[in-house]
Z-matrix of the N, CA and C atoms (Angstrom, degrees):
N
C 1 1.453
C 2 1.518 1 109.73
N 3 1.370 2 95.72 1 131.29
C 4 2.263 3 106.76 2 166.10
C 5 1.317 4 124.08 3 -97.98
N 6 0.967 5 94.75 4 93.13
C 7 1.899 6 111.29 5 -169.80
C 8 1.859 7 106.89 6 -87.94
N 9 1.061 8 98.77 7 119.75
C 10 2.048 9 89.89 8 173.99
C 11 1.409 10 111.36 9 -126.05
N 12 1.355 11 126.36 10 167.81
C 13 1.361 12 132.27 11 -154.34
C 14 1.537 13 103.45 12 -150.30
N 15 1.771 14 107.49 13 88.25
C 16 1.451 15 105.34 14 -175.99
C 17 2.095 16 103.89 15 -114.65
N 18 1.418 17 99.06 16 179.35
C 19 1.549 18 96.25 17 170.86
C 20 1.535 19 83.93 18 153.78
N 21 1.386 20 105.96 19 -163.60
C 22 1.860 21 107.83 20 -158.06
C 23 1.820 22 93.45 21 -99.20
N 24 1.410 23 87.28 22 179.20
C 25 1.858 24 77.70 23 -173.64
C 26 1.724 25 104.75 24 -77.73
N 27 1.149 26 101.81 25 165.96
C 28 1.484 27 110.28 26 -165.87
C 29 1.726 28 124.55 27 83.95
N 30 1.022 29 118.07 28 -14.65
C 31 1.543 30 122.14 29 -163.46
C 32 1.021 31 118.42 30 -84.88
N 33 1.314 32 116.58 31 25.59
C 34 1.871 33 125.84 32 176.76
C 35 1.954 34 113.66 33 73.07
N 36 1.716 35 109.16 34 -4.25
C 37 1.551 36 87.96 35 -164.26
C 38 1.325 37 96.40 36 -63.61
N 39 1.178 38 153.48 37 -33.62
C 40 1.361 39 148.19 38 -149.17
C 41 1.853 40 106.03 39 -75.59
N 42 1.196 41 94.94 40 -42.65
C 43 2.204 42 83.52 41 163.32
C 44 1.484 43 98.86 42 -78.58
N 45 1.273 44 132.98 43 -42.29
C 46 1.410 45 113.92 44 -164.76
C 47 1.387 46 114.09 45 -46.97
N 48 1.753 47 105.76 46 -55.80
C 49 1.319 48 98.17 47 176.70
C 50 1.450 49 137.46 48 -94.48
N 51 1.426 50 97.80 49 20.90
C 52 1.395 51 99.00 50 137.76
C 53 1.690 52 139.96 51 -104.29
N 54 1.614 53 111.96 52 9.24
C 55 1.014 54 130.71 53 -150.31
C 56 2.152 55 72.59 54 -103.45
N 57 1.187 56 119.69 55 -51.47
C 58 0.988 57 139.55 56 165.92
C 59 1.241 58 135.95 57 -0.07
N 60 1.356 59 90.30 58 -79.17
C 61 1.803 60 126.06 59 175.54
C 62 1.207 61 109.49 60 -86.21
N 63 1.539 62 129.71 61 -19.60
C 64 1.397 63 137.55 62 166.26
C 65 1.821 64 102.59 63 -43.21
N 66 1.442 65 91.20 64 -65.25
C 67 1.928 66 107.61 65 -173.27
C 68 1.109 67 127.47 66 -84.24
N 69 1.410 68 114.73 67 1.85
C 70 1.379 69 121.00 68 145.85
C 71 1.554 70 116.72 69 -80.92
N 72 0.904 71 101.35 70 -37.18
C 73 2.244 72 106.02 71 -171.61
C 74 1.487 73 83.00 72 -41.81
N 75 1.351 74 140.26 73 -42.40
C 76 1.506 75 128.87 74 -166.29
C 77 1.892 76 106.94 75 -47.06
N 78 1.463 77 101.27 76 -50.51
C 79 1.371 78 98.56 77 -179.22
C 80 1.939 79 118.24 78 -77.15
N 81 0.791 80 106.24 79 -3.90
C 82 1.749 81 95.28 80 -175.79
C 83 1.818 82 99.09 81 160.58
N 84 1.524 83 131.59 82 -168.85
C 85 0.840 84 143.94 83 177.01
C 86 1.683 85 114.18 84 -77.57
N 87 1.310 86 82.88 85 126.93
C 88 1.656 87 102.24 86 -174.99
C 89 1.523 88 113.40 87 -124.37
N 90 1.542 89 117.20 88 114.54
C 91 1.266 90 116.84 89 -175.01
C 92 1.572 91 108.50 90 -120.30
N 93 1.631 92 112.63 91 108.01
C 94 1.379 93 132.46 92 166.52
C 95 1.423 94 113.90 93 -67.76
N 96 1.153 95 96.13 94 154.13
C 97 1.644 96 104.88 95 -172.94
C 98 2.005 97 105.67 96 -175.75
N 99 1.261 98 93.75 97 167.95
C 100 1.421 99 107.12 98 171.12
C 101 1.455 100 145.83 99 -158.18
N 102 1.214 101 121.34 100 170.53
C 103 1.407 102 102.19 101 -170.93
C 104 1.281 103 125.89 102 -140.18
N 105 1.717 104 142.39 103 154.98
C 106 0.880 105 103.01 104 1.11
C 107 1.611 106 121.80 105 -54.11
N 108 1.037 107 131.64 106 178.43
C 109 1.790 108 138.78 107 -178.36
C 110 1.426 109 130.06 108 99.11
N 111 1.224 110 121.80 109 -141.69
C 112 1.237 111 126.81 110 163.84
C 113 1.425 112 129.67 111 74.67
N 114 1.594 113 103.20 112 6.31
C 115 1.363 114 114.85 113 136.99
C 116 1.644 115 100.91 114 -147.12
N 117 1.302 116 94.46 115 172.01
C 118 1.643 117 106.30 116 -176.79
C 119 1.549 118 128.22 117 -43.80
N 120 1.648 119 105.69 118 -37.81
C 121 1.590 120 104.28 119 174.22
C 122 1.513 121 111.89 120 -66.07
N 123 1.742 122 99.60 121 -53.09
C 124 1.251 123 112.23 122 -176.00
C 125 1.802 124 118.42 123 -58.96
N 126 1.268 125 141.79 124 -18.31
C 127 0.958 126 171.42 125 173.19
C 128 1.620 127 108.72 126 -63.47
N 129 1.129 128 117.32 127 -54.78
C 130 1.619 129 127.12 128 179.16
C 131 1.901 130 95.66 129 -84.64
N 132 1.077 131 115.54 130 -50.37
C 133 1.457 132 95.52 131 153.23
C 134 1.449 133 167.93 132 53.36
N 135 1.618 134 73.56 133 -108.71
C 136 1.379 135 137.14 134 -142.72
C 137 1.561 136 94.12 135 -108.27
N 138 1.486 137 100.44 136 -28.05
C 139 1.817 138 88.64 137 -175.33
C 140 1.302 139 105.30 138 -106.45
N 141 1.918 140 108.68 139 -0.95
C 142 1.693 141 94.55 140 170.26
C 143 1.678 142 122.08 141 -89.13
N 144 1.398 143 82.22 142 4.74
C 145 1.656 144 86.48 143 -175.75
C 146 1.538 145 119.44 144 -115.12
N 147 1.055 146 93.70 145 -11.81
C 148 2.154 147 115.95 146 165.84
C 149 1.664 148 140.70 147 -84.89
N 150 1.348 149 74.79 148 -19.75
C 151 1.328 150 107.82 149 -166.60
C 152 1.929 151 116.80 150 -117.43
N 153 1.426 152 124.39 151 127.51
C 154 1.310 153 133.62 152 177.22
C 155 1.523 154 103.56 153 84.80
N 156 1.807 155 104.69 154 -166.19
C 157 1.180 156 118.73 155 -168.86
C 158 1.759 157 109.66 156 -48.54
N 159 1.631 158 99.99 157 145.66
C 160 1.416 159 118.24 158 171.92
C 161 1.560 160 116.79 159 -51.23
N 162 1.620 161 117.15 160 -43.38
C 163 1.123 162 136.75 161 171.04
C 164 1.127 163 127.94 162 -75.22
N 165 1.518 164 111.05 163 2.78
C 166 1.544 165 107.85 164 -167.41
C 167 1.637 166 116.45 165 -78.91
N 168 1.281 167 108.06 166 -13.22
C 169 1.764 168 108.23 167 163.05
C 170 1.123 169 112.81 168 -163.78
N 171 1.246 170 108.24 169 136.19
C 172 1.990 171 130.82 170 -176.46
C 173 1.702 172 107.44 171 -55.61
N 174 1.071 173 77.99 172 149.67
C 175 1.869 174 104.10 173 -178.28
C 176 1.917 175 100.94 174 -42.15
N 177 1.047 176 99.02 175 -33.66
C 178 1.093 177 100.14 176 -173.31
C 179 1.624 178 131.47 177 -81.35
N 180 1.215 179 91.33 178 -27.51
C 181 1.789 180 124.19 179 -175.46
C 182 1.668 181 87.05 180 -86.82
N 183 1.175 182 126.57 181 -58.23
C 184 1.588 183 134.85 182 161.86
C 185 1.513 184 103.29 183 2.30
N 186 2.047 185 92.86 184 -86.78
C 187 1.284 186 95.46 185 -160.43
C 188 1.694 187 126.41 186 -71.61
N 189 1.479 188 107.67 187 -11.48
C 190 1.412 189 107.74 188 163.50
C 191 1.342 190 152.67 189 -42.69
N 192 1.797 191 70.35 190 -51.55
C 193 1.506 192 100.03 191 171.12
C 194 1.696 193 123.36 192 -65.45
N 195 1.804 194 106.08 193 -31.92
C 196 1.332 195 133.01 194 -164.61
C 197 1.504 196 89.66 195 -70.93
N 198 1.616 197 111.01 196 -63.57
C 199 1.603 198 107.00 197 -175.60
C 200 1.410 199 119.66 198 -55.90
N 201 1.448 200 122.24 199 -28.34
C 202 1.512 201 105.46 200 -157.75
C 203 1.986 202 93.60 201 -88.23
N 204 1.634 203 123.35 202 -13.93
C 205 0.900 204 116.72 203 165.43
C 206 1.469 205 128.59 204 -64.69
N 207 1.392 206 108.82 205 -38.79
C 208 1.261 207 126.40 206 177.35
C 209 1.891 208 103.94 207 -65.56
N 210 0.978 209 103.78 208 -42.63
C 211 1.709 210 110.95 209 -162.99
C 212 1.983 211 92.06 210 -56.72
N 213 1.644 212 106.16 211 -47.15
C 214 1.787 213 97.85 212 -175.23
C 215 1.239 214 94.25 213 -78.11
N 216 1.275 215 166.34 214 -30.28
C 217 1.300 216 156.40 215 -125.66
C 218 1.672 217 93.05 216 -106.72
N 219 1.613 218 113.23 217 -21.69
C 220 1.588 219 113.99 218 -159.44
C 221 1.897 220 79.28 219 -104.38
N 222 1.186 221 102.69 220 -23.46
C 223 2.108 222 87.66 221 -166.94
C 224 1.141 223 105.51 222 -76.77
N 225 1.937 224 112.21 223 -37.80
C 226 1.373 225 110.31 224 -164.67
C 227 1.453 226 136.68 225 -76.98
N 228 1.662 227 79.39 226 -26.66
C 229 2.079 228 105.59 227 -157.10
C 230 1.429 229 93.61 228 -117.87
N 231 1.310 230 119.12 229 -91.16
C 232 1.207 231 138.76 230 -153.68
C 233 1.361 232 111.74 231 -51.69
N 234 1.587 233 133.43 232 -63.79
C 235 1.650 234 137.77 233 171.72
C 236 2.083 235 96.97 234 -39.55
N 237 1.356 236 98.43 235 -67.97
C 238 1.722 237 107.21 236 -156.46
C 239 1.587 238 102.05 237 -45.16
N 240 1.618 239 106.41 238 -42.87
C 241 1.367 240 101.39 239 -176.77
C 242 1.748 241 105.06 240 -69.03
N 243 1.175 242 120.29 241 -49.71
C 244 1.715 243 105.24 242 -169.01
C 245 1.369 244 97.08 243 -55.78
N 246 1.159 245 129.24 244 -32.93
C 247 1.458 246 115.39 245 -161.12
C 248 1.555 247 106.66 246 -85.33
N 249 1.079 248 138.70 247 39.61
C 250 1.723 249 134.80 248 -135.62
C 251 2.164 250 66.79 249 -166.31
N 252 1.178 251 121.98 250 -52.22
C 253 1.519 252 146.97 251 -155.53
C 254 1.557 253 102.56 252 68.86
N 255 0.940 254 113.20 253 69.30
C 256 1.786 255 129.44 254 148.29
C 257 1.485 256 105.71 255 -65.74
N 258 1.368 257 105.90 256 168.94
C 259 1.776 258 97.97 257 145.11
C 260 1.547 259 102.25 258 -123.11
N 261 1.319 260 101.00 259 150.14
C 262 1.495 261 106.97 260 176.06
C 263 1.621 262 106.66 261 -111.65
N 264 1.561 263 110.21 262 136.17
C 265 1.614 264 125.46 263 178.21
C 266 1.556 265 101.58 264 -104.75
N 267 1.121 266 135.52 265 107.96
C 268 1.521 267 127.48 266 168.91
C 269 1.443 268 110.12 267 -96.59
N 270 1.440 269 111.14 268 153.30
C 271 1.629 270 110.70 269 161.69
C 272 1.274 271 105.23 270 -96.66
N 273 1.428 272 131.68 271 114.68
C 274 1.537 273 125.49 272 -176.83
C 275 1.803 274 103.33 273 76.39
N 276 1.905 275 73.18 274 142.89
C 277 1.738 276 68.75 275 172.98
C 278 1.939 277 91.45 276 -160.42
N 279 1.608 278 121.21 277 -111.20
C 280 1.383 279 106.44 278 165.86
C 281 1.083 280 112.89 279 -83.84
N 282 1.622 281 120.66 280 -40.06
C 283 1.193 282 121.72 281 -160.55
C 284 1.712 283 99.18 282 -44.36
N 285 1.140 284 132.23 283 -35.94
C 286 1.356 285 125.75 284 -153.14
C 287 1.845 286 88.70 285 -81.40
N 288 1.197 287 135.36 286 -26.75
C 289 1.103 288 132.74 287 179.84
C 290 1.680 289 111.85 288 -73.35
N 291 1.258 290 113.22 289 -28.11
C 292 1.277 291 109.32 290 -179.41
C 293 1.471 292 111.66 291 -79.29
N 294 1.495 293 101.96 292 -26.60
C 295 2.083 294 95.63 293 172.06
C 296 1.254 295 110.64 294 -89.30
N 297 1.442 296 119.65 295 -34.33
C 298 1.622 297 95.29 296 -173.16
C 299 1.773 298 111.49 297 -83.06
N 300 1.661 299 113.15 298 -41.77
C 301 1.302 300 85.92 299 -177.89
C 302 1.109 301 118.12 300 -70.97
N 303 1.583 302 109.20 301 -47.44
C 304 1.418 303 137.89 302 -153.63
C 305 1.931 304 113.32 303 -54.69
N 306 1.885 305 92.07 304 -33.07
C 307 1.355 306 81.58 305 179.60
C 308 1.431 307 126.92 306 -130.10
N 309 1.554 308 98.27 307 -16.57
C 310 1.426 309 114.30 308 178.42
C 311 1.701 310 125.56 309 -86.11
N 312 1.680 311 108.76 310 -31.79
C 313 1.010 312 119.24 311 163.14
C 314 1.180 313 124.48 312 -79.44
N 315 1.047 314 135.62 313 -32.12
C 316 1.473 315 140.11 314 173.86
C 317 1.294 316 105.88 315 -155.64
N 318 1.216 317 124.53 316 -161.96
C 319 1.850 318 146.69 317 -172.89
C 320 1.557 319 95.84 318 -104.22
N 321 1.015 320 139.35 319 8.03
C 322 1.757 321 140.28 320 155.20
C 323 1.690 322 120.89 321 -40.33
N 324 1.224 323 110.60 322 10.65
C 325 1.485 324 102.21 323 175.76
C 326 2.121 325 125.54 324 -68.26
N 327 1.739 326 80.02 325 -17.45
C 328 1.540 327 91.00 326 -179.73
C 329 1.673 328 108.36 327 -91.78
N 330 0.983 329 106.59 328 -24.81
C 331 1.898 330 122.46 329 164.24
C 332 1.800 331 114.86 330 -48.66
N 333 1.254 332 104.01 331 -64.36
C 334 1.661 333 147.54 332 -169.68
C 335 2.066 334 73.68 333 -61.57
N 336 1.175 335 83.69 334 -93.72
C 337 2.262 336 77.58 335 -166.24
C 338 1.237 337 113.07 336 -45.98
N 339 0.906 338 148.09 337 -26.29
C 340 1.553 339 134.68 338 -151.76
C 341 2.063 340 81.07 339 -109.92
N 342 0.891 341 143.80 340 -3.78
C 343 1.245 342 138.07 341 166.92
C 344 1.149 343 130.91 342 -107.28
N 345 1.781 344 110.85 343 -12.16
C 346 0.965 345 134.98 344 107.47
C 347 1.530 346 142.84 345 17.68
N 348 1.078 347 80.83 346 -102.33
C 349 1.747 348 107.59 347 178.95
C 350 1.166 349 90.51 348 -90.75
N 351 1.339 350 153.22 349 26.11
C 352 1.617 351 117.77 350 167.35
C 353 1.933 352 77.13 351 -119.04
N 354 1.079 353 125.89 352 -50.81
C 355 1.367 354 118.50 353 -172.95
C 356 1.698 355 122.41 354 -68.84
N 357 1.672 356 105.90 355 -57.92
C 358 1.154 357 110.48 356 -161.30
C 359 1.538 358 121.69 357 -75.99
N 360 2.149 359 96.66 358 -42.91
C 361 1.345 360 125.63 359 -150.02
C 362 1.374 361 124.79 360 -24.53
N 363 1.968 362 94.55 361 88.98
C 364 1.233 363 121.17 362 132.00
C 365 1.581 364 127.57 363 -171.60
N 366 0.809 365 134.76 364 179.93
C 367 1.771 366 140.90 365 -164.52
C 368 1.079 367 93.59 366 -118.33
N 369 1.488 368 119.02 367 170.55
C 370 1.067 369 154.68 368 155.04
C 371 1.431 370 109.92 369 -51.59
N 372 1.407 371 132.85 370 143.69
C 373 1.151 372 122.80 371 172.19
C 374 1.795 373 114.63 372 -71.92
N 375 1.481 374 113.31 373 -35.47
C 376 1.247 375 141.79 374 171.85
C 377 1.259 376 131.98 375 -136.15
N 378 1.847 377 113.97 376 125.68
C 379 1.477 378 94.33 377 -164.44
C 380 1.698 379 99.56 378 -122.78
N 381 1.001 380 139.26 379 118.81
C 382 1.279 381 146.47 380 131.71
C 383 1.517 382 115.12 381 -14.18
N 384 1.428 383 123.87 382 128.90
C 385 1.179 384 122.19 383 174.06
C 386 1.633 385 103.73 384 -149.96
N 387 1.418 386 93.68 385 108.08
C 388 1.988 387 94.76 386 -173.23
C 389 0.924 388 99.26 387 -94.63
N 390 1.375 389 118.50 388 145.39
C 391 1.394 390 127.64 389 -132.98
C 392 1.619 391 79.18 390 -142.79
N 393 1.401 392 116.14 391 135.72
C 394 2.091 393 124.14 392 179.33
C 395 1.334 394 107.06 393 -166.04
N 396 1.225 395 115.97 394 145.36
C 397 1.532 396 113.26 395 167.48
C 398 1.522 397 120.72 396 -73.89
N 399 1.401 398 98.27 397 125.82
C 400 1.636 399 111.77 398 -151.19
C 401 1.675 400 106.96 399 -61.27
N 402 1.789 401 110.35 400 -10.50
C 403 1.935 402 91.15 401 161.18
C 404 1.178 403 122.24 402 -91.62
N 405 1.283 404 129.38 403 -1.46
C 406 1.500 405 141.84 404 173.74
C 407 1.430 406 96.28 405 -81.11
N 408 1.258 407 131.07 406 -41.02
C 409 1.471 408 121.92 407 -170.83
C 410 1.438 409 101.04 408 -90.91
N 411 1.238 410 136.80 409 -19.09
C 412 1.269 411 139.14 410 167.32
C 413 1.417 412 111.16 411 -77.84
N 414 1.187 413 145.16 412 -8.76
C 415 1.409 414 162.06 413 155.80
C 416 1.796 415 103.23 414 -62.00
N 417 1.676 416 92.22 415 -56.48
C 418 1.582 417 72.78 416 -165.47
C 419 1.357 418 115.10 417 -108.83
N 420 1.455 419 121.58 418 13.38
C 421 1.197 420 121.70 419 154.02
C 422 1.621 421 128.12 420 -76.43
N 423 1.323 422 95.96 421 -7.01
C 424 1.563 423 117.60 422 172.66
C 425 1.392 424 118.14 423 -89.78
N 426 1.165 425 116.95 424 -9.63
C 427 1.985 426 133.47 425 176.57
C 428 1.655 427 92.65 426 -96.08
N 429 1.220 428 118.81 427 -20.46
C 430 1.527 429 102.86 428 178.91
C 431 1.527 430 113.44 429 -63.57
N 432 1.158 431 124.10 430 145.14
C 433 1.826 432 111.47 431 168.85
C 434 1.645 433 106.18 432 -109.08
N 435 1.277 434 133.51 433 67.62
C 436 1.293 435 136.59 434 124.20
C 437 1.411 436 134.49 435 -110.33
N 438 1.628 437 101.07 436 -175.04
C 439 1.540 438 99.56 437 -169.38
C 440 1.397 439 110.26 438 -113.23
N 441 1.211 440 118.01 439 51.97
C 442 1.602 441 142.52 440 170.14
C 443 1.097 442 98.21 441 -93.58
N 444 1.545 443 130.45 442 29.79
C 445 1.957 444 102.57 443 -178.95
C 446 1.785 445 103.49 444 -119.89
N 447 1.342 446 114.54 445 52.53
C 448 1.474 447 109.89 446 -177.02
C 449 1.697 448 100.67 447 -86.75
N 450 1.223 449 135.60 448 -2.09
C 451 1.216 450 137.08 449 176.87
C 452 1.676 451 115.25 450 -95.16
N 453 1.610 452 106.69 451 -40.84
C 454 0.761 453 107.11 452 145.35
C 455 1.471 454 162.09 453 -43.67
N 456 1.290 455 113.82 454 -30.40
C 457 0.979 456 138.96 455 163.52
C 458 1.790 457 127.18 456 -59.62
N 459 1.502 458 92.78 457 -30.47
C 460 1.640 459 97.39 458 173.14
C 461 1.710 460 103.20 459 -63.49
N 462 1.138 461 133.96 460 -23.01
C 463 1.450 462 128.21 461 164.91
C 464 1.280 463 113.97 462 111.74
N 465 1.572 464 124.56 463 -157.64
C 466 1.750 465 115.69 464 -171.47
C 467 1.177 466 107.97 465 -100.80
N 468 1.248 467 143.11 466 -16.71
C 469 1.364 468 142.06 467 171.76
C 470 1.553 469 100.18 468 -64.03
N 471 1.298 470 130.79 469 -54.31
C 472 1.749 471 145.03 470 163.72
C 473 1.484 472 91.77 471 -17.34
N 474 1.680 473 95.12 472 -85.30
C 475 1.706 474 106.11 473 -154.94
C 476 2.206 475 112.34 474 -74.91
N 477 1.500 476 76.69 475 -1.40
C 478 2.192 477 70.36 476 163.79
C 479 1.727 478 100.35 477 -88.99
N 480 1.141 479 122.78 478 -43.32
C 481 1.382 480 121.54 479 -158.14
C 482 1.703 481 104.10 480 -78.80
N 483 1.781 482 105.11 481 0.77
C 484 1.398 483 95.58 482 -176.46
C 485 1.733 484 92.62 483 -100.45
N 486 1.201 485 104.31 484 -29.87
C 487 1.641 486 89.22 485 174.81
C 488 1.429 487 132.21 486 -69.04
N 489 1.627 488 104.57 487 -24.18
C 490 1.346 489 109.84 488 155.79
C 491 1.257 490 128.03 489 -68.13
N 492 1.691 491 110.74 490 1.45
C 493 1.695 492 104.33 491 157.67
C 494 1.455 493 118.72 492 -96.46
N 495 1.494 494 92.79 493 -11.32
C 496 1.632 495 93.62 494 -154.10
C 497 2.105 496 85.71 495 -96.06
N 498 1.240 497 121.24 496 -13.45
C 499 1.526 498 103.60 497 167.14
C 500 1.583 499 100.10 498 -76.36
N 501 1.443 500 113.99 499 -39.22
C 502 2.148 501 106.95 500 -166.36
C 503 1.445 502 88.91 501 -68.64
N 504 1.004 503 139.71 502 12.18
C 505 1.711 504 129.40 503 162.41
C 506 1.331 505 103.30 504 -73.08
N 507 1.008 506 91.86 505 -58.45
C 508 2.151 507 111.69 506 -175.87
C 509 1.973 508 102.55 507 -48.43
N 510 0.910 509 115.59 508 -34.72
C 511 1.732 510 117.57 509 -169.95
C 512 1.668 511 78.94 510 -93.67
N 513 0.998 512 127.79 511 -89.63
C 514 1.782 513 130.62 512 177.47
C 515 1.320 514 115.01 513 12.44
N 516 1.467 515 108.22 514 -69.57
C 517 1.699 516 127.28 515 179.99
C 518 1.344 517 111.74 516 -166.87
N 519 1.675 518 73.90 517 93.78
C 520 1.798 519 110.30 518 -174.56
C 521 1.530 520 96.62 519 -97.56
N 522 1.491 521 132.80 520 21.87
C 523 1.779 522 121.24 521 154.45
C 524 1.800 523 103.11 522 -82.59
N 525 1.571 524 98.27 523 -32.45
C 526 1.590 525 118.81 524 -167.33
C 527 1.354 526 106.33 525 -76.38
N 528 0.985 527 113.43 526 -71.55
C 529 1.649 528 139.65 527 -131.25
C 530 1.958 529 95.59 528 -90.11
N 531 1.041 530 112.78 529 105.43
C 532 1.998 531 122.11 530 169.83
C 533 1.407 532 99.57 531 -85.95
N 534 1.047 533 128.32 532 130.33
C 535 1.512 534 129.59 533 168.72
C 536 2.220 535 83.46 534 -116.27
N 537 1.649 536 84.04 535 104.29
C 538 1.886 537 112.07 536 144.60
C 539 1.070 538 141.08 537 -92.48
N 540 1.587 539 121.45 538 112.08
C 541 1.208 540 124.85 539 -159.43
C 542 1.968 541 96.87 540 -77.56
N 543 1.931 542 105.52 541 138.04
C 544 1.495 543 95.58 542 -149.75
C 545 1.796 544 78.90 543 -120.17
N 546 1.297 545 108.70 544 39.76
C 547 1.989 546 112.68 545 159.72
C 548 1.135 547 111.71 546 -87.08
N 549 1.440 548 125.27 547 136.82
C 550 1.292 549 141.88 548 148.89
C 551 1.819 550 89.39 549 113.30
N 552 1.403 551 97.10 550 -162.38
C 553 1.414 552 104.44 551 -152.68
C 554 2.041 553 103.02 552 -76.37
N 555 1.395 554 116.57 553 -178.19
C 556 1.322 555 94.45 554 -177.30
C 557 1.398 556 89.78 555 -109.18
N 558 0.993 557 144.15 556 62.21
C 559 1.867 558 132.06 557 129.37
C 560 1.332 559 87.89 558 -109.40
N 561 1.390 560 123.48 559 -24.80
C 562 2.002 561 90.49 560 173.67
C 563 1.330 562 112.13 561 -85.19
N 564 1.307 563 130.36 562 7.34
C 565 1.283 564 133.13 563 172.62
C 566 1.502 565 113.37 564 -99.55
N 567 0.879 566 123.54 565 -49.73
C 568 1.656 567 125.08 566 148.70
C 569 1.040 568 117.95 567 -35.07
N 570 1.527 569 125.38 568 -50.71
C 571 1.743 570 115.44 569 169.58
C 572 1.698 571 121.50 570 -63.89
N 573 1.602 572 112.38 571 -27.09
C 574 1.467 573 106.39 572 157.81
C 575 1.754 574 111.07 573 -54.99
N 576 1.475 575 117.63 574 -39.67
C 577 1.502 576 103.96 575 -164.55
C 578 1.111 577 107.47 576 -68.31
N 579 1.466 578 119.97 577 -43.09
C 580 1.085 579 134.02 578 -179.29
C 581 1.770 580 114.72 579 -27.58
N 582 1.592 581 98.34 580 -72.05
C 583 0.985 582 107.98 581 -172.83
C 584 1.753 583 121.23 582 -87.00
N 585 1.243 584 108.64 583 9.68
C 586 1.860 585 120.86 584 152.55
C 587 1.407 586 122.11 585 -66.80
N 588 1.887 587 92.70 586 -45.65
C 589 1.172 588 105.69 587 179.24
C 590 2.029 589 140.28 588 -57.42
C-alpha cells in the first residue's frame, strides 16, 4: 500500500506520517520517505526549491522542478519498495503539487496533470490530508528552526487558500483522499488516522 500525508505547512502531517509508519513496521516492512526528496537526486532538488527567495522561480519552473524530483524519488524508492511489497508512507507527494502550483499560484492544474501522467502516472493508494487552521499552523511552523520556509513566506492569505485546495482534493477523490482534522495533540490525531485507516 501508497499512503501520503499532505496539508499546508505546519499541520502536523510530517509526525503523522511518521507516527504512521512507526505502527505499521509491526506488520512487515515499512519504508518512509518524503517529498520534495527522498532519494539523493531528488534531495539536492529539494533544496532549490525550499530554500531562499519566495520569487526565486515561477509556478511554472516550480512544477518542473517538483516532477523531475518526484520522477527519481518514484524510480529509486517508492516503485522498488512496492514491488519488494513494503508499504510506503510519504510526506507529500503530487497532490501537494496540484495545490500549490496547480492552483494557488496560477490556473496550472491542467499543466500539473498532463505532466503528471506522462511522467509519474500514479497516486497514492491513500491520501491523508490534515486539515488545521492555517494561523495555528503558521504559529508552529514558525517555532521550527530551519531554512525550509520559502513557501512559507508567501504568508497567511497563501497558506488559507492552500487549504482550500487541499479540502477540494477531499470532494475531487473522495475513494482516495481522508480529510483529518489535525486539532489537538498528535496521538489524538493519530488515533483519527488510525481509525480512517
Amino acid at each position: 500500500m501508497f499512503i501520503s500525508f499532505e496539508g499546508i505547512d505546519g499541520c502536523g502531517k510530517s509526525t503523522q506520517a511518521r507516527m504512521l509508519a512507526d505502527a505499521l513496521r509491526a506488520e512487515g516492512e515499512v519504508v518512509q520517505t518524503r517529498e520534495p526528496g527522498g532519494s539523493p537526486g531528488a534531495e539536492e532538488i529539494r533544496r532549490l526549491l525550499v530554500e531562499g527567495d519566495p520569487a526565486r522561480w515561477s509556478a511554472e519552473t516550480e512544477i518542473l522542478l517538483f516532477t523531475a524530483a518526484r520522477r527519481d524519488h518514484l524510480e529509486r524508492v517508492i516503485a522498488p519498495a512496492l514491488d519488494r511489497g513494503a508499504r510506503v508512507v510519504t510526506d507529500r507527494f503530487a497532490d501537494s503539487t496540484r495545490v500549490y502550483q496547480g492552483a494557488t499560484r496560477g490556473d496550472l492544474r491542467a499543466t500539473v496533470d498532463a505532466l503528471h501522467d506522462l511522467m509519474i502516472g500514479r497516486d497514492p493508494d491513500l491520501t491523508f490530508v490534515v486539515d488545521i487552521d492555517p494561523a495555528l499552523a503558521r504559529a508552529r511552523a514558525a517555532a521550527r528552526s530551519d531554512t525550509e520556509d520559502r513557501f512559507e513566506e508567501f504568508g497567511l492569505s497563501f497558506q488559507m487558500t492552500l487549504r482550500d485546495g487541499f479540502r477540494a482534493l477531499a470532494e475531487e477523490f473522495p475513494t482516495r483522499v481522508r480529510l483529518i482534522d489535525g486539532d489537538g495533540a498528535a496521538e489524538i490525531v493519530h488515533r483519527r488516522v488510525m481509525a480512517a485507516l
